[in-house]
ZAFIRO-960722 format. One record per residue (C-alpha): chain; x, y negated, z; residue in one letter. Coordinates in steps of 0.5 Angstrom, whole numbers. Example, Ala and Ser with C-alpha at 12.3 -4.5 7.8 and 13.67 -1.06 7.14 Angstrom:
<r><chaine>A</chaine><u>25</u><v>9</v><w>16</w><residu>a</residu></r>
<r><chaine>A</chaine><u>27</u><v>2</v><w>14</w><residu>s</residu></r>
***
This chain:
<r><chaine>A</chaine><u>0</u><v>0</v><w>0</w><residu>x</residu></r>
<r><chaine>A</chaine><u>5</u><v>-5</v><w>2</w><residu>x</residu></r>
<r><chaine>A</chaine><u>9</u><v>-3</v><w>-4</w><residu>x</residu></r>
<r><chaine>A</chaine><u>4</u><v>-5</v><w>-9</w><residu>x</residu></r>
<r><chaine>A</chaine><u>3</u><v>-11</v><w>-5</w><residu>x</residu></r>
<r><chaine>A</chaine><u>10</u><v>-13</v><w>-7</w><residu>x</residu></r>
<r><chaine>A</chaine><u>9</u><v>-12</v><w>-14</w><residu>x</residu></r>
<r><chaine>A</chaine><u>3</u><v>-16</v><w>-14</w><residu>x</residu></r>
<r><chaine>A</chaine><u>6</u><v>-21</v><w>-11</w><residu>x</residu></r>
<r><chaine>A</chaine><u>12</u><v>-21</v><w>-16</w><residu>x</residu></r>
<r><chaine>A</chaine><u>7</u><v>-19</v><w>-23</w><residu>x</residu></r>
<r><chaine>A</chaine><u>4</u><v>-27</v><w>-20</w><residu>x</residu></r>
<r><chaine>A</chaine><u>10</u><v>-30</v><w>-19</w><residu>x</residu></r>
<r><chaine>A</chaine><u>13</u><v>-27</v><w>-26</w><residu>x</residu></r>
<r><chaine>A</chaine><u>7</u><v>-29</v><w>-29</w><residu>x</residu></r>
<r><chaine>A</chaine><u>7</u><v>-36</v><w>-26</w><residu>x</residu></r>
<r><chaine>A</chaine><u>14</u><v>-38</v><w>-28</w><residu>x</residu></r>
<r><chaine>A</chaine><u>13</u><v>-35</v><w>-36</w><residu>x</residu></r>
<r><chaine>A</chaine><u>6</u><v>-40</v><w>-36</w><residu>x</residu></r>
<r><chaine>A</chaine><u>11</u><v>-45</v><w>-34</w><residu>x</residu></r>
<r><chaine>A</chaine><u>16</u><v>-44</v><w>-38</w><residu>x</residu></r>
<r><chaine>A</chaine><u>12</u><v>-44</v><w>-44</w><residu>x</residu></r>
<r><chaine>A</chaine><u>8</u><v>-50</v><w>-42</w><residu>x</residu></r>
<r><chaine>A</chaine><u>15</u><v>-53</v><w>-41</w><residu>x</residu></r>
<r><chaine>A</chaine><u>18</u><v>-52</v><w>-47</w><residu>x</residu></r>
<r><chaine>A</chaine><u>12</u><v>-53</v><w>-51</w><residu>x</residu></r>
<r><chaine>A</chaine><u>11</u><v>-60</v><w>-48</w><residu>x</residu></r>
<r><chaine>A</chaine><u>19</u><v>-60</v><w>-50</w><residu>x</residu></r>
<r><chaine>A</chaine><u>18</u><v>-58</v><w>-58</w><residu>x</residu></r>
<r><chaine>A</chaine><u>13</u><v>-63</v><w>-59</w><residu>x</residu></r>
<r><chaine>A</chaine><u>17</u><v>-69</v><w>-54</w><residu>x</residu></r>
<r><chaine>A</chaine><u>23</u><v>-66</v><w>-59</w><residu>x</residu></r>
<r><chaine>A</chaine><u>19</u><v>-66</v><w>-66</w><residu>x</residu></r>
<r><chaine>A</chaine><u>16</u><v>-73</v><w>-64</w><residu>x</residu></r>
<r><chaine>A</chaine><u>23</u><v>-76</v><w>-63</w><residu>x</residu></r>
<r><chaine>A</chaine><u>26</u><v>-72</v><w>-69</w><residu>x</residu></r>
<r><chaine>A</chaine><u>20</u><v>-76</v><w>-73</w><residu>x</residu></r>
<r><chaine>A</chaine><u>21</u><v>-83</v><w>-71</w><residu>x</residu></r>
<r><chaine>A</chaine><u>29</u><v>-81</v><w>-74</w><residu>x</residu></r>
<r><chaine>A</chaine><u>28</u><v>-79</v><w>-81</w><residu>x</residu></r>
<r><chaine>A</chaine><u>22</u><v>-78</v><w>-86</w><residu>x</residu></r>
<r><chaine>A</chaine><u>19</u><v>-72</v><w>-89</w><residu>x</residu></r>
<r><chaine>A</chaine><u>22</u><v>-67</v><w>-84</w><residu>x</residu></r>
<r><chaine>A</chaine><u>30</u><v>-67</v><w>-83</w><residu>x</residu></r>
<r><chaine>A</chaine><u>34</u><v>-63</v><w>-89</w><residu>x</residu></r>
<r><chaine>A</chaine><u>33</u><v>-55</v><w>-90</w><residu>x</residu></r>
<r><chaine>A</chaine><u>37</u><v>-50</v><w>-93</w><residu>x</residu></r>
<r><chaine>A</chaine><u>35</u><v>-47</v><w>-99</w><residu>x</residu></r>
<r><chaine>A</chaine><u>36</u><v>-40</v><w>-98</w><residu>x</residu></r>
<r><chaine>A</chaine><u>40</u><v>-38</v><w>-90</w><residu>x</residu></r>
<r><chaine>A</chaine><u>47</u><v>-36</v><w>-90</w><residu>x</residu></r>
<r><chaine>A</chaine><u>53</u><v>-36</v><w>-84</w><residu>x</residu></r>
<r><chaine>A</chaine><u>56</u><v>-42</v><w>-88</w><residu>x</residu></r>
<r><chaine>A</chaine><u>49</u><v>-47</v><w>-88</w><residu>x</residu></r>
<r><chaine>A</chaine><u>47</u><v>-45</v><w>-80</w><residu>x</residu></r>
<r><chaine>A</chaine><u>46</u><v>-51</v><w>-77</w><residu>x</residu></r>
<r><chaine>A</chaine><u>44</u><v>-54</v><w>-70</w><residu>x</residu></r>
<r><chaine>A</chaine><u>41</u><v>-61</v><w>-69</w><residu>x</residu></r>
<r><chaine>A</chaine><u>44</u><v>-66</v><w>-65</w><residu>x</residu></r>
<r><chaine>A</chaine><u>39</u><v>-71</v><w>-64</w><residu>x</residu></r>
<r><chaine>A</chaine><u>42</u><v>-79</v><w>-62</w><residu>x</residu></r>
<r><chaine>A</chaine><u>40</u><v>-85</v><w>-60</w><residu>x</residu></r>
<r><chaine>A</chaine><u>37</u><v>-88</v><w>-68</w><residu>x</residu></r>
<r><chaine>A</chaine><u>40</u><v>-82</v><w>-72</w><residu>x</residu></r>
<r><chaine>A</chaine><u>40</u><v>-74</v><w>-72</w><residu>x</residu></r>
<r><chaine>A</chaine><u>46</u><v>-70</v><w>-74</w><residu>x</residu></r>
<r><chaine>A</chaine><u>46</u><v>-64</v><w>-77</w><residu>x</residu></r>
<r><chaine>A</chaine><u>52</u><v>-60</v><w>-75</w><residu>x</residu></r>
<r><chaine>A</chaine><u>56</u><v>-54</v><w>-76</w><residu>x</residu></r>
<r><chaine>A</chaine><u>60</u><v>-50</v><w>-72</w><residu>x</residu></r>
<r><chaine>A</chaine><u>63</u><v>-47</v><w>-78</w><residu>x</residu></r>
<r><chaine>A</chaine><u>66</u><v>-52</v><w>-81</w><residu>x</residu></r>
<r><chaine>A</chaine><u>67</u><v>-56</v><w>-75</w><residu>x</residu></r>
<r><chaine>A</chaine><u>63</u><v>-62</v><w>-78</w><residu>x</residu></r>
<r><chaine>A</chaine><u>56</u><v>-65</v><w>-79</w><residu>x</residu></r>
<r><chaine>A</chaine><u>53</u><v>-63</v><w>-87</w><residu>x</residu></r>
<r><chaine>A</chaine><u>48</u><v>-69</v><w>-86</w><residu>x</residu></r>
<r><chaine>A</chaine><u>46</u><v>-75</v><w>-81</w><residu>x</residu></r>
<r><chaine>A</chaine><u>40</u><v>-79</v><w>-82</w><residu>x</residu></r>
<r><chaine>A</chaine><u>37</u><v>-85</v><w>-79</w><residu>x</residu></r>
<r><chaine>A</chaine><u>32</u><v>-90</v><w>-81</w><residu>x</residu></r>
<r><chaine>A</chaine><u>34</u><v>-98</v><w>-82</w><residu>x</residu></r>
<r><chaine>A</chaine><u>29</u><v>-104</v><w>-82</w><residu>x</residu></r>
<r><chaine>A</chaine><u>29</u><v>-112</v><w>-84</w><residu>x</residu></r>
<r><chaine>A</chaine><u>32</u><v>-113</v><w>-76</w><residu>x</residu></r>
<r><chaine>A</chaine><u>37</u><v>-119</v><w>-75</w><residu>x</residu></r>
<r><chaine>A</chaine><u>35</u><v>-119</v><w>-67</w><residu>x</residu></r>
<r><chaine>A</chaine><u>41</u><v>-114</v><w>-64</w><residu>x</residu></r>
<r><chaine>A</chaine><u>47</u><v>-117</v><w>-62</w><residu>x</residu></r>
<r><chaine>A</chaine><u>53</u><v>-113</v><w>-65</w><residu>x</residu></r>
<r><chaine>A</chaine><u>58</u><v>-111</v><w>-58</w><residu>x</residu></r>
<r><chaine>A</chaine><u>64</u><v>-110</v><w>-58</w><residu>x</residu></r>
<r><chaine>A</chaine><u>66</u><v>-103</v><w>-62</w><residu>x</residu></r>
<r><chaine>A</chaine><u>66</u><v>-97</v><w>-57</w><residu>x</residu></r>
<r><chaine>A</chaine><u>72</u><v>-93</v><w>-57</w><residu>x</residu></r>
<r><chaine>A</chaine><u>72</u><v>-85</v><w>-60</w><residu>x</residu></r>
<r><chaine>A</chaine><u>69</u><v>-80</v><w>-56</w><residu>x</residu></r>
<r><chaine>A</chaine><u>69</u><v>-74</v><w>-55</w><residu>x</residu></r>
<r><chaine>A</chaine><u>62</u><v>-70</v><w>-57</w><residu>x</residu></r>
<r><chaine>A</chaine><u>61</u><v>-64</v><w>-50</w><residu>x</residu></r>
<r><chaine>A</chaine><u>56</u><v>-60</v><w>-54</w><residu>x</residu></r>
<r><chaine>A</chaine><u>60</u><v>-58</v><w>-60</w><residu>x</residu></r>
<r><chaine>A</chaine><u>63</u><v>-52</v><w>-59</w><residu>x</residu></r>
<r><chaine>A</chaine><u>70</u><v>-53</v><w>-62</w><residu>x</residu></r>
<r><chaine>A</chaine><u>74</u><v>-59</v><w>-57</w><residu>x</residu></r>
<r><chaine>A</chaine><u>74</u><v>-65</v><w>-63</w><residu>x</residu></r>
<r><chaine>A</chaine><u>79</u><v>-71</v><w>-60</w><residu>x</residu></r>
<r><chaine>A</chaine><u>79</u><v>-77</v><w>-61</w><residu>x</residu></r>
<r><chaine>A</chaine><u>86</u><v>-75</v><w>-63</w><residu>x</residu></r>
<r><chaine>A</chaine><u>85</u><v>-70</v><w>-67</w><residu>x</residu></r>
<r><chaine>A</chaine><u>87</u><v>-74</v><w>-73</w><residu>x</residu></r>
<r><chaine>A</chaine><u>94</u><v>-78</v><w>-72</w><residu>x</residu></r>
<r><chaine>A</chaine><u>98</u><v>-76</v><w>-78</w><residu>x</residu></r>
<r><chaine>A</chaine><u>94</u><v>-72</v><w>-82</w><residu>x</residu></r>
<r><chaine>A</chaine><u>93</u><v>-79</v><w>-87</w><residu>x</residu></r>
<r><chaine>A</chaine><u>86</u><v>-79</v><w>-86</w><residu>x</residu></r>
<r><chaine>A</chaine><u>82</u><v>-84</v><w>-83</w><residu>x</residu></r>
<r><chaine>A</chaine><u>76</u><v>-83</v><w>-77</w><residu>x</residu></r>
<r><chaine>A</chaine><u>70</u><v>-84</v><w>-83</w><residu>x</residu></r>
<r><chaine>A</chaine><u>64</u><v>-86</v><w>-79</w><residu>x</residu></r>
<r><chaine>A</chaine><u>57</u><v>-82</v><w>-83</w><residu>x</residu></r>
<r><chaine>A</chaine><u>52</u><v>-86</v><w>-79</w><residu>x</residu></r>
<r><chaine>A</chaine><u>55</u><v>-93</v><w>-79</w><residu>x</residu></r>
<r><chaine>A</chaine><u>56</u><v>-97</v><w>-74</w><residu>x</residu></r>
<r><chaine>A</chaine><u>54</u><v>-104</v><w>-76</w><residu>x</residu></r>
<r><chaine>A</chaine><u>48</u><v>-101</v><w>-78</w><residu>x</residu></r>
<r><chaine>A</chaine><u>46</u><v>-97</v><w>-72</w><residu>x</residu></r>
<r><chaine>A</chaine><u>47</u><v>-103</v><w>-68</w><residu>x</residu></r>
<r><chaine>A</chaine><u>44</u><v>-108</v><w>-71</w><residu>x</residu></r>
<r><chaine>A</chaine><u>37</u><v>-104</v><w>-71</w><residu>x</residu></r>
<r><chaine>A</chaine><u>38</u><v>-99</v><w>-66</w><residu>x</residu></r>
<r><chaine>A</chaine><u>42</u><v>-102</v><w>-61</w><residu>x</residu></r>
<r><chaine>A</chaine><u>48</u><v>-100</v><w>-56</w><residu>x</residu></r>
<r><chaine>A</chaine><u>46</u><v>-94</v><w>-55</w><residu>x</residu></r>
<r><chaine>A</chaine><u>46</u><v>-93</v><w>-62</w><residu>x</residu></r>
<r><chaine>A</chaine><u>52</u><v>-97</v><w>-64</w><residu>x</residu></r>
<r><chaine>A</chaine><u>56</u><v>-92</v><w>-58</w><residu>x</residu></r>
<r><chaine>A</chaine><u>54</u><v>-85</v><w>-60</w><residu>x</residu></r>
<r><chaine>A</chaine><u>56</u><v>-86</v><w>-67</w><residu>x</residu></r>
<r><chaine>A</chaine><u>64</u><v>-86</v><w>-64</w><residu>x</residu></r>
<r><chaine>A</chaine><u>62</u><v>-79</v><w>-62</w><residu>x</residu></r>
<r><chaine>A</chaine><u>67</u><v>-75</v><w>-66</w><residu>x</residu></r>
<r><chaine>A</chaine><u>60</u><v>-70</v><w>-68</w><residu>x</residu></r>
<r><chaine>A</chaine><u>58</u><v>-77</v><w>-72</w><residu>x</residu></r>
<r><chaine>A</chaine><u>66</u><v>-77</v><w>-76</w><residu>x</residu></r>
<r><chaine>A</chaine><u>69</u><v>-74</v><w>-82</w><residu>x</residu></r>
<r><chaine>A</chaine><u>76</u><v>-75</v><w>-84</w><residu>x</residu></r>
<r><chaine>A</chaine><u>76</u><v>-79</v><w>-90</w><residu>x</residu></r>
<r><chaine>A</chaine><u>82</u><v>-82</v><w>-94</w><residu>x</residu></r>
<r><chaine>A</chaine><u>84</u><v>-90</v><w>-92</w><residu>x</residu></r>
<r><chaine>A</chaine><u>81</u><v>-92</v><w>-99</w><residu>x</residu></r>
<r><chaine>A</chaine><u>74</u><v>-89</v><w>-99</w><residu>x</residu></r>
<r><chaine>A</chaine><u>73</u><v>-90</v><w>-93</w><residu>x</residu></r>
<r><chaine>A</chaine><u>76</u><v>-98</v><w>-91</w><residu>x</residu></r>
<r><chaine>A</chaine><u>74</u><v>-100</v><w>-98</w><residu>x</residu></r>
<r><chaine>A</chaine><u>69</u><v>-96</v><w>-103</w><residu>x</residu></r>
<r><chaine>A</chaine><u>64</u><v>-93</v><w>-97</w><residu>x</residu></r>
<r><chaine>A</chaine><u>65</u><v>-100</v><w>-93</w><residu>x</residu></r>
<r><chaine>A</chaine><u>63</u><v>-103</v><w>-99</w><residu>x</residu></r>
<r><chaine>A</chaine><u>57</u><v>-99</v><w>-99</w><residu>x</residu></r>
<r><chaine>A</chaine><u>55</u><v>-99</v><w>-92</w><residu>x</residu></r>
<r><chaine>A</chaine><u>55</u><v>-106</v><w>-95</w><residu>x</residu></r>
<r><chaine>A</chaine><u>50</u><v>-107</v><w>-99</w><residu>x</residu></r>
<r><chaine>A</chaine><u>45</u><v>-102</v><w>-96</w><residu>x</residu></r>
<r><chaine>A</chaine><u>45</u><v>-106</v><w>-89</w><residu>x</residu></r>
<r><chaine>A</chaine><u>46</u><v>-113</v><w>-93</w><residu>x</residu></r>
<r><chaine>A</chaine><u>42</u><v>-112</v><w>-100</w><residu>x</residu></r>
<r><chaine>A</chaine><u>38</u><v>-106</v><w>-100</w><residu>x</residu></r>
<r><chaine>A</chaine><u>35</u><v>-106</v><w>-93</w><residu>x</residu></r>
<r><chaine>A</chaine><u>33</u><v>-114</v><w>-94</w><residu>x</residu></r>
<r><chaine>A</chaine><u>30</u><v>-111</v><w>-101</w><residu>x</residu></r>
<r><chaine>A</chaine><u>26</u><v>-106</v><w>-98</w><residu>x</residu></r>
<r><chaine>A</chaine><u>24</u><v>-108</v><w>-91</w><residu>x</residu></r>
<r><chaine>A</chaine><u>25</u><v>-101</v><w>-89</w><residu>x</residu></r>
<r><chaine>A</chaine><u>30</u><v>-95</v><w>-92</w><residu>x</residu></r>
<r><chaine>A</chaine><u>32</u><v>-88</v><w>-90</w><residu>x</residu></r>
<r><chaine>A</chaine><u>39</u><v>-86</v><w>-90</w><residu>x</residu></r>
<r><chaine>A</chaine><u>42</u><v>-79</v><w>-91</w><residu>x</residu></r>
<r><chaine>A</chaine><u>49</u><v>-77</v><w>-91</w><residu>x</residu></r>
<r><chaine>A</chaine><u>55</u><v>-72</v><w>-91</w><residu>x</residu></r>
<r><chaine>A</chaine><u>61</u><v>-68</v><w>-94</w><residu>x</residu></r>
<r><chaine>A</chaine><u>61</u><v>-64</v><w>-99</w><residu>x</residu></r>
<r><chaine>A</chaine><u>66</u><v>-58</v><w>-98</w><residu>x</residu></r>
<r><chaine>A</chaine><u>69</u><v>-54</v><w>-104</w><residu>x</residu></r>
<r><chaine>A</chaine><u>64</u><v>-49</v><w>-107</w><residu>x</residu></r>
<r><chaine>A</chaine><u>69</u><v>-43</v><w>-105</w><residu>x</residu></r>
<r><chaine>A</chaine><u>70</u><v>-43</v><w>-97</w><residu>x</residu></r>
<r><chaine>A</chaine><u>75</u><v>-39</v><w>-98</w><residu>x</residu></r>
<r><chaine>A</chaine><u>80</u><v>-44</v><w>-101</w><residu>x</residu></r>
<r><chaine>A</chaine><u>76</u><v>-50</v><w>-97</w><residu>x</residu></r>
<r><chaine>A</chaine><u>77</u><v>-47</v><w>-90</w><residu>x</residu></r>
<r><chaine>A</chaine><u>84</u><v>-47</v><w>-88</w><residu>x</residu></r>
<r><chaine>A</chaine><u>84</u><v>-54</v><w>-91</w><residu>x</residu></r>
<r><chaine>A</chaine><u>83</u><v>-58</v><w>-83</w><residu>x</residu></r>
<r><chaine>A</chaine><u>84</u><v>-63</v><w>-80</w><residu>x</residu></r>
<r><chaine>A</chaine><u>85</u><v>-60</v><w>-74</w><residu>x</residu></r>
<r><chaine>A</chaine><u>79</u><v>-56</v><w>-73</w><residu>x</residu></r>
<r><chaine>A</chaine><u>75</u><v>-60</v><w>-78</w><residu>x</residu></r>
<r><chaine>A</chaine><u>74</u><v>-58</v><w>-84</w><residu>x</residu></r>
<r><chaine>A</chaine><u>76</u><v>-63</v><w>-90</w><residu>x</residu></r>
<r><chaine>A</chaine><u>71</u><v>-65</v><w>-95</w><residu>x</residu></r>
<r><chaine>A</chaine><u>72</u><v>-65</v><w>-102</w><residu>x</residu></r>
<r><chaine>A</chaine><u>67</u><v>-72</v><w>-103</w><residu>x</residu></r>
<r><chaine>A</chaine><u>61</u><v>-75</v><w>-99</w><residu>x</residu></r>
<r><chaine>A</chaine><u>54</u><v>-77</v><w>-101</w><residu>x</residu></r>
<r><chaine>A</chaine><u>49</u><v>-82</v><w>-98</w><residu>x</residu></r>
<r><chaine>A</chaine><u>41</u><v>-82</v><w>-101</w><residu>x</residu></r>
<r><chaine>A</chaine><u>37</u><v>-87</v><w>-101</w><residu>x</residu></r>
<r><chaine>A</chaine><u>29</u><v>-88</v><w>-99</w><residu>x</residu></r>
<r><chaine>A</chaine><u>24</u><v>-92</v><w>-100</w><residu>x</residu></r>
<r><chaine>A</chaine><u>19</u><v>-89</v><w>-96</w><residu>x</residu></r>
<r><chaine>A</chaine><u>12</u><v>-89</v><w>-98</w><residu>x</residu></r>
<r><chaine>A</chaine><u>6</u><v>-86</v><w>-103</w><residu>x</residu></r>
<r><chaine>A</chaine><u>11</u><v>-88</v><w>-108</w><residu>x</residu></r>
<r><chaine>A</chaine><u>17</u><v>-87</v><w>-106</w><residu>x</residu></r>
<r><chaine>A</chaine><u>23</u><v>-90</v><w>-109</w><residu>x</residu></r>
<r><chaine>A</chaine><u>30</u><v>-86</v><w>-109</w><residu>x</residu></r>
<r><chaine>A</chaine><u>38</u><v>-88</v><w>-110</w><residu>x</residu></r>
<r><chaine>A</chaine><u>44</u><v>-83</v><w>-109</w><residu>x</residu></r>
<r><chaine>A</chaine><u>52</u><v>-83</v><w>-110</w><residu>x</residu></r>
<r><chaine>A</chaine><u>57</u><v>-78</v><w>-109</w><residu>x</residu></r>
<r><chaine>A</chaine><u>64</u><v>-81</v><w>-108</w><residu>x</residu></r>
<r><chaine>A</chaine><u>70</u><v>-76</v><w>-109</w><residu>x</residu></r>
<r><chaine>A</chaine><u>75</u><v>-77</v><w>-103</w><residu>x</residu></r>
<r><chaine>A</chaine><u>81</u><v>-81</v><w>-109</w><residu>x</residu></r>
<r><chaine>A</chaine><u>78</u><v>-86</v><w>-110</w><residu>x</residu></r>
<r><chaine>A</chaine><u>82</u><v>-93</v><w>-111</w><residu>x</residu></r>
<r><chaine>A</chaine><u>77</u><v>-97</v><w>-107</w><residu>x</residu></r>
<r><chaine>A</chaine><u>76</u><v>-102</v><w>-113</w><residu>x</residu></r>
<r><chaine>A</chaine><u>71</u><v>-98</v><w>-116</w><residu>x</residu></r>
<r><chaine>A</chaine><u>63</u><v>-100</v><w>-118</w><residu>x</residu></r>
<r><chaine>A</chaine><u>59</u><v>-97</v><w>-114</w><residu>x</residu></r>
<r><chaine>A</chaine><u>54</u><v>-95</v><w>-120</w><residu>x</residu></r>
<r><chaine>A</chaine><u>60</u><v>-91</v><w>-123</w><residu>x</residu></r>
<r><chaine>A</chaine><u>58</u><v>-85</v><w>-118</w><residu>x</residu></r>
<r><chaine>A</chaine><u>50</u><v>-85</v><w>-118</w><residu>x</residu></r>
<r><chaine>A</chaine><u>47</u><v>-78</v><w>-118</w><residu>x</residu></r>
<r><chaine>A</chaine><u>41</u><v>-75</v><w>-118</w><residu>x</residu></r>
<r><chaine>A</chaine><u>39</u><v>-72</v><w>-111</w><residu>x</residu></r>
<r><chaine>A</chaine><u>38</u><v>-66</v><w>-114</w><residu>x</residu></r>
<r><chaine>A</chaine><u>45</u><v>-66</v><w>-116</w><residu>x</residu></r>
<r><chaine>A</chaine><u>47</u><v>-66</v><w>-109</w><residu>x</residu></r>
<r><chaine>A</chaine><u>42</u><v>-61</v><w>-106</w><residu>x</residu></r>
<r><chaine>A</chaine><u>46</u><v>-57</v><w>-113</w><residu>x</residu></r>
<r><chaine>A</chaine><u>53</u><v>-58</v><w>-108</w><residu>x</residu></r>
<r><chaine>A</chaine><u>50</u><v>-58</v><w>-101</w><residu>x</residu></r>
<r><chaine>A</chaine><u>44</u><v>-53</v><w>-101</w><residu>x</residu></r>
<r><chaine>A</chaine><u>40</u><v>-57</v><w>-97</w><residu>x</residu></r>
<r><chaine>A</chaine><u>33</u><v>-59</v><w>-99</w><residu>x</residu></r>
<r><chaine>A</chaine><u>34</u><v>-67</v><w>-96</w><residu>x</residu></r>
<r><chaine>A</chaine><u>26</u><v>-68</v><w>-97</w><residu>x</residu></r>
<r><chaine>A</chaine><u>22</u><v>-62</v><w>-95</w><residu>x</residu></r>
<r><chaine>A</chaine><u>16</u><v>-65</v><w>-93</w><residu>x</residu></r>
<r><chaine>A</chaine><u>15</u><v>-68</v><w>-100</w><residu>x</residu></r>
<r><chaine>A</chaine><u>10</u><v>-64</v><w>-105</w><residu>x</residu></r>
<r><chaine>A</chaine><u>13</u><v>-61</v><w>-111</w><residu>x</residu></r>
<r><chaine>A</chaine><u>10</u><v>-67</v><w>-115</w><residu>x</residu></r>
<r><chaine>A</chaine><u>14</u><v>-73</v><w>-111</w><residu>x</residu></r>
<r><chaine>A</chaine><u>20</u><v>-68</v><w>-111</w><residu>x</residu></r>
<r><chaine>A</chaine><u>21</u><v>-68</v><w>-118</w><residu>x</residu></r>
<r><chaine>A</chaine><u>20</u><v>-75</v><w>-119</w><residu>x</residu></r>
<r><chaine>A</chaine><u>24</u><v>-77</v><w>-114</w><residu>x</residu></r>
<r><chaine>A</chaine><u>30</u><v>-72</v><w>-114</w><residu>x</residu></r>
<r><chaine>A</chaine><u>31</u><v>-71</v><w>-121</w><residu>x</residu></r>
<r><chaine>A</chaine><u>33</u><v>-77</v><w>-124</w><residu>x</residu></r>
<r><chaine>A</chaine><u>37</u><v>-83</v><w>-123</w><residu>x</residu></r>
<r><chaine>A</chaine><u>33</u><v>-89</v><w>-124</w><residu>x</residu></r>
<r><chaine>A</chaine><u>35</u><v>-95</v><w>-121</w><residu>x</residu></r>
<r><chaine>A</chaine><u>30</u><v>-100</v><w>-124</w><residu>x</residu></r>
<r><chaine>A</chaine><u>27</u><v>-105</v><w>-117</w><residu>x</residu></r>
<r><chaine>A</chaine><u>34</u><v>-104</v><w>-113</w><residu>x</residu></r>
<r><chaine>A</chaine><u>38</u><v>-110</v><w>-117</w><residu>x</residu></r>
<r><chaine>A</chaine><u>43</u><v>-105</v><w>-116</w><residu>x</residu></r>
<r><chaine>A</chaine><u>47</u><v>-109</v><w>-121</w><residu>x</residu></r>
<r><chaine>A</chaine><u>49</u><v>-115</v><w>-116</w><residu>x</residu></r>
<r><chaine>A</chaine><u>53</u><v>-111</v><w>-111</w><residu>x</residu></r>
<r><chaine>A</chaine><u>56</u><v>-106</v><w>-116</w><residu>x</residu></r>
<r><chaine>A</chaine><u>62</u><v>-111</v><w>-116</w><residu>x</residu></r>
<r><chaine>A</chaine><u>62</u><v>-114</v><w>-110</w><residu>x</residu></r>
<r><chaine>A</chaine><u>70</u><v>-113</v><w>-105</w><residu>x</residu></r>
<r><chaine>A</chaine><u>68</u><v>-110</v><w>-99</w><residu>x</residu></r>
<r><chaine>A</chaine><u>68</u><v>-115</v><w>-92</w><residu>x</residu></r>
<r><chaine>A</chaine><u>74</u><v>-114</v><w>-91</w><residu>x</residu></r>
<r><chaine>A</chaine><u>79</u><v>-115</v><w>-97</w><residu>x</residu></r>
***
């Protein structure tokens, strides 16, 4: 008798604790979904088919998502929303800083002498100035930060950092950004090419979005030797051409219709992107 009595008590309690545990843990998917929603636009991207190589975990950020590998030891995209505000007073830069929930210890450090540059994905300029301090700290997380060589990163990457936050954001009121690496297509040859325990991209890509019914798109794609001074129109792309590269469908939530006529064309009409294709960065 007293035997049974116990295991009820224990059943009760077990019981107990499971409808907690889902409770709480549906209350954290939804709080989670929200927030990763209020960060992109039609879902965060998606692998097109699932493999060891495009297994990722999500790394949610004060205003940006990271979509990060511990393979490659880097993040394959970053997402963030920009809006028309001028209000926030840009700090002080924050130093770099180590990210705790990335398996492998990615220092601050790690890339003295390897001749390439801590290349900022989500900017932070741009992440200050819309989403504050906060914002502006996480980008120094070594999750958010990808080696780039000096003349794509100091001139051609800034000067189009440039022209989303002072041209195109303007242009549009509001724009969501999607950006990351492309690796070489042979994994084999690519992964001992590190810096440290990062992976080293063959090129970056960032798509442009205008959401809404219409939605309006603009990508590139620079490879890493770049001299710096180049057009920014010189390397446009289709998205499907970097979905083509990386595997990731960047839109998954858009209807195929909306897809096809957003991703498979390079259309540059209403962007006025000839007005800032030439323009020297801030800096030079």
């Amino acid at each position: 008798m007293k035997k049974r009595m116990v295991w009820r008590r224990l059943r009760r309690q077990v019981g107990i604790g499971l409808v907690f545990a889902t409770v709480a843990g549906g209350l954290w998917y939804f709080q989670e979904s929200e927030y990763r929603d209020r960060l992109t636009w039609k879902g965060t991207p998606e692998w097109d088919s699932m493999a060891p190589l495009s297994w990722h975990r999500v790394l949610r950020n004060d205003g940006f998502l990271v979509g990060w590998s511990d393979v490659r030891v880097s993040p394959l995209w970053v997402s963030y929303l920009l809006h028309d505000d001028k209000r926030s007073r840009i700090a002080e830069r924050p130093d770099f800083q180590r990210d705790w929930r990335t398996i492998w210890p990615v220092q601050p450090t790690g890339y003295r002498g390897s001749g390439y540059d801590r290349g900022h994905l989500a900017p932070n300029y741009a992440l200050a100035a819309v989403h504050g301090r906060d914002a502006q700290q996480a980008s120094f997380l070594m999750s958010n930060i990808t080696p780039q060589r000096p003349d794509l990163n100091r001139r051609l990457w800034q000067r189009l950092e440039e022209a989303v936050m002072d041209h195109f954001v303007p242009r549009f009121d509001q724009l969501l950004v999607i950006t990351g690496p492309i690796f070489h297509d042979d994994f084999s040859r690519g992964v001992l090419n590190r810096v440290g325990f990062v992976e080293i991209p063959e090129a970056f890509y960032k798509i442009l979005v205008v959401p809404g019914e219409t939605p309006r798109g603009l990508a590139f794609m620079m490879p890493q030797d770049v001299k710096g001074d180049e057009p920014l129109d010189d390397f446009l792309v289709s998205i499907d051409e970097i979905e083509a590269r990386t595997g990731l469908d960047f839109l998954p939530a858009l209807n195929a219709e909306q897809q096809q006529r957003l991703e498979s064309r390079i259309r540059t009409e209403g962007w006025g992107l000839e007005q800032v294709a030439d323009l020297p960065g801030r800096y030079e």
